[in-house]
C-alpha positions in Angstrom: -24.6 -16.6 -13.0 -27.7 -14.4 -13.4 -26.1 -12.1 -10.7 -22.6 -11.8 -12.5 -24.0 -10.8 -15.8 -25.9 -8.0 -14.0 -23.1 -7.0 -12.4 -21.4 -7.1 -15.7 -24.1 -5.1 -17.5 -24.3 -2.6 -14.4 -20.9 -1.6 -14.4 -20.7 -1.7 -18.0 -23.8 1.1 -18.9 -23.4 3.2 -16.3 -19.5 3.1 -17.6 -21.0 4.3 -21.4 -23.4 6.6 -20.3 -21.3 8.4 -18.3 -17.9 9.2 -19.9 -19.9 11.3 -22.6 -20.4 13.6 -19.7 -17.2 13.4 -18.3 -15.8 14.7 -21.5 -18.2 17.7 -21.2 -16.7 18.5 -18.1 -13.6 17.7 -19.0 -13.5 20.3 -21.8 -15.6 22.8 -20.3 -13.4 23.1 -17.1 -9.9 22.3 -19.2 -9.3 19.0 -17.9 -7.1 17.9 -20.8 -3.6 15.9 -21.6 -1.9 18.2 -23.5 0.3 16.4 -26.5 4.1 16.3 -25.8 7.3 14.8 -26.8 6.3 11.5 -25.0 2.9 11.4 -26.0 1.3 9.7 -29.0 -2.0 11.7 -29.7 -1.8 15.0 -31.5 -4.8 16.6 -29.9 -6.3 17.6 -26.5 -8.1 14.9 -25.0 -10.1 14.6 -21.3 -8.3 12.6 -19.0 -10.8 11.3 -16.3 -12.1 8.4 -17.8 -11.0 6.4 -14.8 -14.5 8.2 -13.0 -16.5 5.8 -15.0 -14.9 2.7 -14.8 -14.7 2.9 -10.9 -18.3 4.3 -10.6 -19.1 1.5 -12.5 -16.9 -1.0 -10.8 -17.6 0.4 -7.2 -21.6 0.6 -7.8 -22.0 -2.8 -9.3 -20.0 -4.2 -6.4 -22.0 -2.5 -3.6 -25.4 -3.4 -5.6 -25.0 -7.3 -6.9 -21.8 -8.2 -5.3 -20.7 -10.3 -1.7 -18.8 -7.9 0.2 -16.6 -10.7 1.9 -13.6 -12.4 2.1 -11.4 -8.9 1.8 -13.9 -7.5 -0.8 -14.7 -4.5 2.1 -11.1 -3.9 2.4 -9.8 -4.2 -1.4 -13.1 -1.8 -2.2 -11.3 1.0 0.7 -8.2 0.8 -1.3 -9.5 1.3 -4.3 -11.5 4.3 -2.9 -7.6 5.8 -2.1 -6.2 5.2 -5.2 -9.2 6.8 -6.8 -9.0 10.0 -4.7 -5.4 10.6 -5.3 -5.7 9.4 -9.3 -8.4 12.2 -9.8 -6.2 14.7 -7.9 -3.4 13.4 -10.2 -5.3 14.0 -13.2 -6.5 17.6 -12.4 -3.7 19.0 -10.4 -0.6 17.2 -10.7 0.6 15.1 -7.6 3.9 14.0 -6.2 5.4 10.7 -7.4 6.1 10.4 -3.1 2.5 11.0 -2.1 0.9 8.7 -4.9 3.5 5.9 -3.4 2.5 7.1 0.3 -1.3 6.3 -1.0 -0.3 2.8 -2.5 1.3 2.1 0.7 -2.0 2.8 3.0 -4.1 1.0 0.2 -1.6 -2.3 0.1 -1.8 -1.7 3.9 -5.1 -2.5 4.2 -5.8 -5.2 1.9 -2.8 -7.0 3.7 -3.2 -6.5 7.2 -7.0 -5.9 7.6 -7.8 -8.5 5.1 -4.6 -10.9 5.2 -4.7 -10.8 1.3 -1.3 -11.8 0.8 1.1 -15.0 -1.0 2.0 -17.2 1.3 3.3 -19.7 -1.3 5.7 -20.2 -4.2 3.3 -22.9 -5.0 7.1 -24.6 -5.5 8.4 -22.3 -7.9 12.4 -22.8 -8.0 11.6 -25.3 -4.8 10.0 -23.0 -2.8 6.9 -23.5 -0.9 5.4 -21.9 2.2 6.5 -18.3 2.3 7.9 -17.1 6.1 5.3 -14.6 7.3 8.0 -11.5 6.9 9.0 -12.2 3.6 5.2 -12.5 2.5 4.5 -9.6 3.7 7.6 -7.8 1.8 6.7 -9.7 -1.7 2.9 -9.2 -1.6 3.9 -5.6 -0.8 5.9 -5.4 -4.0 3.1 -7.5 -6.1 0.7 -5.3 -5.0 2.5 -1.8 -6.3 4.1 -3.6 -8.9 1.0 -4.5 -10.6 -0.3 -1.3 -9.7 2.0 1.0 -11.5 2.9 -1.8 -14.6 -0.9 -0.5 -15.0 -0.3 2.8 -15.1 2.8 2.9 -17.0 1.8 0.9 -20.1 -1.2 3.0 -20.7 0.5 5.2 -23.7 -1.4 4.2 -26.7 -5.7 4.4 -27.8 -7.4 1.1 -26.1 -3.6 -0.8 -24.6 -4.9 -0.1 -21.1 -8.6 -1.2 -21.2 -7.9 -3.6 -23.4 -5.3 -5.7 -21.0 -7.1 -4.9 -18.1 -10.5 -6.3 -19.5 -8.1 -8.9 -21.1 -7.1 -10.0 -17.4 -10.5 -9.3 -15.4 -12.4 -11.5 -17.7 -9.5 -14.6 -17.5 -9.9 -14.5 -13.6 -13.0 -13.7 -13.8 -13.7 -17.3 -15.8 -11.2 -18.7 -12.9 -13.4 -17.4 -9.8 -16.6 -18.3 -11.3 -15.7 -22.1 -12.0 -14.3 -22.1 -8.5 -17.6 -20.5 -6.8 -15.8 -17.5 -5.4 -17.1 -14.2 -4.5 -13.9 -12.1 -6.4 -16.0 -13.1 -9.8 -18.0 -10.5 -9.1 -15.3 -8.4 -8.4 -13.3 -9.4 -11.6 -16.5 -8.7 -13.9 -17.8 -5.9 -12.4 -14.3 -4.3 -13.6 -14.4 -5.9 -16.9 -17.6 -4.2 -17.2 -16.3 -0.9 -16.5 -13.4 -0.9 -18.4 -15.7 -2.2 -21.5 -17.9 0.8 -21.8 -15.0 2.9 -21.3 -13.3 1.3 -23.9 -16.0 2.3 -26.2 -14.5 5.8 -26.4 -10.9 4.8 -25.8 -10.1 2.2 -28.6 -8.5 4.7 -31.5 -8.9 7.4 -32.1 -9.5 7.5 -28.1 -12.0 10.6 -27.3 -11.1 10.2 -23.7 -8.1 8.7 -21.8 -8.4 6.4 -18.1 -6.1 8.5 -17.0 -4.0 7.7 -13.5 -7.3 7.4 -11.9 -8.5 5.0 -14.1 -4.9 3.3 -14.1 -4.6 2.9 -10.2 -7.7 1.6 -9.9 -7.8 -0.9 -12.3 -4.2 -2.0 -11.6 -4.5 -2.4 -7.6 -7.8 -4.4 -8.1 -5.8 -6.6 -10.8 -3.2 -7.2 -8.0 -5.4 -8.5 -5.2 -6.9 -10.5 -7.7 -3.8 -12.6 -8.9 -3.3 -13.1 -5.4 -6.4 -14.5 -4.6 -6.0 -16.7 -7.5 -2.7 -17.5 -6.1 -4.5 -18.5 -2.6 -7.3 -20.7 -3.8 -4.1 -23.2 -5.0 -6.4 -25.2 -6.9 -5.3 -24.3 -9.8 -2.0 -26.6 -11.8 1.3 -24.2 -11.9 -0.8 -21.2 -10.6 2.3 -19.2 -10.6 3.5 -19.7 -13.9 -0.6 -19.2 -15.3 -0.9 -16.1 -13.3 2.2 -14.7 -14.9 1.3 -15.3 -18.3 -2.0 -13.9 -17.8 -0.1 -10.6 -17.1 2.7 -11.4 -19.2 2.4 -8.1 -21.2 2.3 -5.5 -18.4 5.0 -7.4 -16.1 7.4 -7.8 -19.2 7.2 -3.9 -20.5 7.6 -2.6 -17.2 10.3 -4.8 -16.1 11.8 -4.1 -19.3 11.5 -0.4 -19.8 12.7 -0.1 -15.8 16.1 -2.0 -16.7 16.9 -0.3 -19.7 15.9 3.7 -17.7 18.7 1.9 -15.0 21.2 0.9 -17.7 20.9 4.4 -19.1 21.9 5.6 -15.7 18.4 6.9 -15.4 15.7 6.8 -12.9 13.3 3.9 -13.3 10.1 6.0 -12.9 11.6 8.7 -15.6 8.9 8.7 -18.5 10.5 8.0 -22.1 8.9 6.2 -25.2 11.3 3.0 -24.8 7.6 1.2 -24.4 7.5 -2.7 -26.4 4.3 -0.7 -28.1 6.2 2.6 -28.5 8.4 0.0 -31.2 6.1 -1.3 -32.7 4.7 1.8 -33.4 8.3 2.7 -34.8 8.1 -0.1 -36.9 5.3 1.5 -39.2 2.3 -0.5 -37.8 -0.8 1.4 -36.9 -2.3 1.3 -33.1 -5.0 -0.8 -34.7 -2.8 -3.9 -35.4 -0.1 -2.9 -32.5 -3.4 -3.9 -30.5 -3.7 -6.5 -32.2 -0.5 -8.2 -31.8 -0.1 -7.5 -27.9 -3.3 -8.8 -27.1 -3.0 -12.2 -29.6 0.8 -12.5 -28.1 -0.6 -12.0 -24.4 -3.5 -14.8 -25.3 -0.9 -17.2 -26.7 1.6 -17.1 -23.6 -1.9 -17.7 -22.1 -3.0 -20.6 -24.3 0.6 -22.2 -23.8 1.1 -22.5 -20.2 -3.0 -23.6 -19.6 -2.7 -26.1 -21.8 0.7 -27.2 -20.6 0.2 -26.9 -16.7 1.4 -30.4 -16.0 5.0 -29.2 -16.6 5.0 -27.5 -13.4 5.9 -23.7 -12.6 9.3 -24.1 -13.5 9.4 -25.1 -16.8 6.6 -23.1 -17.9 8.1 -19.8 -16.4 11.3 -20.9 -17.9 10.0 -20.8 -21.3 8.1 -18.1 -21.1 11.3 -16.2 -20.3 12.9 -17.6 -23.4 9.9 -17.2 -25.4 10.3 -13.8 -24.6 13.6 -12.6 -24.9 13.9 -14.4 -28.1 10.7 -11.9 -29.1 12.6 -8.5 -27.9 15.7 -9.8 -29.7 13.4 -10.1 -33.1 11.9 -6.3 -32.6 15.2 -5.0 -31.9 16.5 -6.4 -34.9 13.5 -5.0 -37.1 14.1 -2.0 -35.5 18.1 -2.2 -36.4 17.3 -3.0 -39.9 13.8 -0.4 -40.4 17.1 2.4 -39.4 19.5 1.3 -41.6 16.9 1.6 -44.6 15.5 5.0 -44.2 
């Protein structure tokens, strides 16, 4: 325990004391998100926050952390995705060769490491996954999660605050079960907690893709190695409502771009927090609500886990629609008042 809470502290100090420097830079070199139609903030702000969370992350790892069981391997693809989000964020990059570097880093995790599902866990009465269609799903897991990261960070603090949301719920899971990914897990919560510091609004300072990537690849390998310990009641259904919030918006916003007759991957402000936002409620308590909402799905399937994967899941699906159909209608009615 001793060990994790270094780590912890590690990743989270060197994470505070240096993004006041990276905004230095940031400014003095013109490293800025300009505001636009899609954006939120009205002013200039540095965009490589992502540096210190994964020199945080990567130096607490290498320092106080067990560099087994795939740790090597998810720590090379995160060095990828970190390389290709800092080009990102100072000289723009393809949407094709930020996929090409997912693809290397999933690669390597999966085939060098074997990180991948090989169960359903029986989830709609599936169990043991054949080895090609493992392959194929953790593929999609893996960039899934990745980009779900990415996409949802469009409002001060909604970023860093899921992904420390997340880290530190897995992190709980692989310290109870004795497994080197707690370090892992904590090391990025620490990270993303001083960066938060100067994220949470009004953010001096955005993660940026790097920061994005990185903390949405290491989130991936993560569930699945949750998913692979299967000691854990209706791990499926617990995983998924530990990242209900990013897996919802992004499977959400990518329908309606499709229904549209629009590409999935074009950028609009169709985002669950974009309406709330449009409801009148301030980032503040837009925070608020996402993160409580995320906890509860949380709270509900953990303390429900005896009804199996298929229930809970079922439910949550419900639970869910049932709370789009409620915004929409707010949103109907806010329209018809102005």
């Amino acid at each position: 325990m001793w060990n994790l809470t270094l780590s912890f502290l590690w990743a989270f100090l060197l994470a505070l004391f240096a993004v006041p420097s990276i905004i230095h830079v940031a400014y003095y070199k013109n490293l800025l998100d300009e505001p636009n139609h899609r954006t939120i903030h009205s002013a200039s702000t540095p965009r490589l926050g992502g540096l210190a969370i994964f020199t945080g992350f990567m130096s607490s790892l290498m320092i106080f952390g067990q560099l087994n069981s795939g740790i090597q391997q998810l720590m090379a693809g995160t060095l990828l995705l970190f390389f290709i989000g800092v080009k990102d964020d100072i000289a723009t990059v393809s949407a094709f060769k930020k996929f090409f570097i997912q693809i290397l880093a999933t690669g390597i995790v999966m085939f060098l490491a074997d990180i991948r599902i090989t169960s359903f866990q029986g989830f709609l009465g599936i169990y043991e996954l054949e080895l090609g269609f493992s392959y194929v799903f953790t593929f999609l897991v893996i960039v899934g999660v990745t980009n779900a990261i990415n996409l949802i960070d469009g409002m001060d603090g909604l970023a860093g605050s899921i992904v420390l949301l997340i880290s530190l719920i897995f992190g709980g899971y692989f310290y109870y079960f004795d497994s080197p990914y707690a370090y892992v897990a904590f090391a990025l919560a620490g990270g993303v907690l001083g960066f938060l510091r100067y994220n949470i609004y009004r953010a001096t300072v955005f993660m940026g893709d790097t920061g994005s990537l990185v903390s949405g690849f290491i989130l991936a390998v993560l569930a699945i190695q949750i998913l692979e310990m299967q000691q854990i009641p209706s791990a499926p259904a617990i995983v998924v409502s530990i990242m209900i919030l990013p897996i919802v918006d992004t499977l959400r916003v990518f329908a309606l771009r499709i229904f549209n007759g629009r590409s999935p991957f074009y950028p609009d402000k169709n985002h669950l927090h974009h309406q709330l936002l449009t409801l009148g409620l301030s980032q503040i308590k837009v925070l608020s609500l996402l993160i409580i909402f995320n906890l509860m799905v949380f709270g509900f399937n953990y303390f429900n886990a005896e009804m199996g994967n298929n229930l809970l899941i079922g439910i949550t699906a419900v639970a869910i629609v049932l709370v789009m159909i409620t915004v929409q209608i707010m949103l109907k009615a806010r329209k018809l008042n102005v």
